[in-house]
N, C-alpha and C positions, 0 to 999 in steps of 0.2 A: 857417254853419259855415265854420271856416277852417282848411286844409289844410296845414302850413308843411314843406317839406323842407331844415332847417337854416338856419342863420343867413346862407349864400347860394342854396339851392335856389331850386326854383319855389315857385309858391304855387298854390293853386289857393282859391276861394272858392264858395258855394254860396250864394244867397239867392233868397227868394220875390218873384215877383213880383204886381202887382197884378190881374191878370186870371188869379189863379191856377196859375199858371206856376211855373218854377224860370228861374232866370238861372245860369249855368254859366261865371262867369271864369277864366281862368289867365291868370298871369303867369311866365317864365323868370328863372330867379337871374341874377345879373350876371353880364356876360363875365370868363371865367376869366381868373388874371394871367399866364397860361404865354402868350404866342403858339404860334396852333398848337392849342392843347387845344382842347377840346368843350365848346362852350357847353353852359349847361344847359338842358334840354327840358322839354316836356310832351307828353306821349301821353294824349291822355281818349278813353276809349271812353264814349258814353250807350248806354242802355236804354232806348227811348220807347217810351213805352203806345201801343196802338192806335189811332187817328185822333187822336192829337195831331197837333200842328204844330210842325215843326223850323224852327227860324232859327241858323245858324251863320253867324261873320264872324270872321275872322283877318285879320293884316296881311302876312306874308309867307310861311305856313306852311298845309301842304295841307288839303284838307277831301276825306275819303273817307264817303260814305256809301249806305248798301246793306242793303235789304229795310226802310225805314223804311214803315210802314201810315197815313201822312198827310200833308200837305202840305209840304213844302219849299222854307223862304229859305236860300240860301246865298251869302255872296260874300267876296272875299277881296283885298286890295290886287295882292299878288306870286305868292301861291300859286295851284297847281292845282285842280281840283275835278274827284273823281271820285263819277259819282252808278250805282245799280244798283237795279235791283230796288224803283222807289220804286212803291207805290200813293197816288200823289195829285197832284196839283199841282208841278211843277218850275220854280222861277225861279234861275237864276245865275248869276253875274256876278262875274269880276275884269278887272282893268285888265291884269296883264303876265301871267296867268296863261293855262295851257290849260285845255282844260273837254270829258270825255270822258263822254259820256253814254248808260247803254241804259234806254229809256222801256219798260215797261206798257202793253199796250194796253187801251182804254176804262178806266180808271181815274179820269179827270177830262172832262168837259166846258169847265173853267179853260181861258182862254188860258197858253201856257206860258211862259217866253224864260230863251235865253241867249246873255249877250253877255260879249266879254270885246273890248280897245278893240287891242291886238298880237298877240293868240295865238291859238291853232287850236283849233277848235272840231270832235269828231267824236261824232255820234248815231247809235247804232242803235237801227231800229222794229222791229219784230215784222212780219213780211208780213200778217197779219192787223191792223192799225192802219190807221185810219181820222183821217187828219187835215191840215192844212193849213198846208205850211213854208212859211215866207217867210225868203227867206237875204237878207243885204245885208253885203257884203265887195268888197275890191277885189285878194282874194288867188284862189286857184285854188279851183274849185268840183267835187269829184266825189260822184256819185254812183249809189245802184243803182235808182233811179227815175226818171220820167219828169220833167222841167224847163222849166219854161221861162226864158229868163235875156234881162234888159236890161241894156245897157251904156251906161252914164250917163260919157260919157268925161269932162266937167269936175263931177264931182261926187265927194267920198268917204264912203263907199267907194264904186267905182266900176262895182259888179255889183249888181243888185237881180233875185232868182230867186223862181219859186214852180212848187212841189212838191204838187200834189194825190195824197194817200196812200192807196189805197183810194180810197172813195166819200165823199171829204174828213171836215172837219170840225171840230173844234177847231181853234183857228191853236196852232203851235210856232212862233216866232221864233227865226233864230239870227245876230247880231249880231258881226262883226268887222271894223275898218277894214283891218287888211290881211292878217289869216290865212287861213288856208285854210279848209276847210269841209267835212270828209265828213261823208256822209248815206248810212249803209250800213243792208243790208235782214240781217232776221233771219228764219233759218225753225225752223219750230216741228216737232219731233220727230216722224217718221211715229207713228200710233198701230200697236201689233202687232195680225197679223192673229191670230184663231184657226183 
């Protein structure tokens, strides 16, 4: 199916894939002749069924997604990526992009990773998560758990850390040559007493 928004809009396309899938393209109408004016967009929201699997990939434009019940590809040339709420698997990755992430706990056994190659990378766990960071960046490191960190002074990036979360377990990878790195703790709602 083909989506057309006038003879300069976006386009949006929809086709099957072979392992039974949907492929989901957009494309932006041409740059306006005004300098100045607004290029034309695209905004797609999906709907994924239950333990599918997400693969999103743009070039310079952000990827938000949040309460997905399956595994997740994401990555992006320029753009941001913000991920929430995911039950499954997280890998993601842009080159000039940040990458703001709050992980599920015990949802995947998968190893996880994000890397982006300039930009800041910030993860919140759940205090109750059980799992095994390894940070490598040569930018500043903070965090609300315990660390340990080597300094690799002629190599980049130039910090290589590991974060036992809880009583370990999965590895999280998170990848930047020279961004920063939070690694912030989540607590979970007292229960009311009666």
């Amino acid at each position: 199916q083909r989506i057309r928004g006038g003879p300069s809009g976006p386009e949006v396309s929809i086709s099957p894939t072979d392992d039974g899938g949907l492929e989901v393209t957009t494309a932006p109408g041409p740059v306006p002749d005004s300098p100045g004016g607004p290029p034309s967009r695209v905004d797609l929201v999906l709907f994924v069924p239950r333990g599918a699997a997400l693969h999103v990939e743009t070039r310079e434009d952000p990827i938000n997604v949040k309460g997905l019940k399956g595994d997740l590809a994401a990555r992006s040339e320029k753009g941001d990526i913000r991920i929430r709420a995911v039950e499954g698997a997280v890998r993601a990755k842009t080159v000039r992009g940040q990458i703001a992430v709050s992980l599920e706990t015990d949802v995947t056994s998968d190893s996880q990773d994000l890397s982006t190659e300039i930009g800041d990378i910030e993860v919140y766990l759940w205090e109750d998560t059980n799992l095994v960071v390894d940070i490598a960046t040569s930018g500043e490191i903070s965090t609300d758990f315990s660390i340990s960190i080597e300094h690799r002074r002629f190599e980049e990036p130039g910090k290589r850390a590991i974060a036992t979360v809880g009583v370990g377990g999965p590895k999280l990878s998170l990848y930047t040559k020279r961004g920063r790195v939070r690694l912030l703790r989540l607590q979970r709602p007292l229960a009311s007493e009666n």
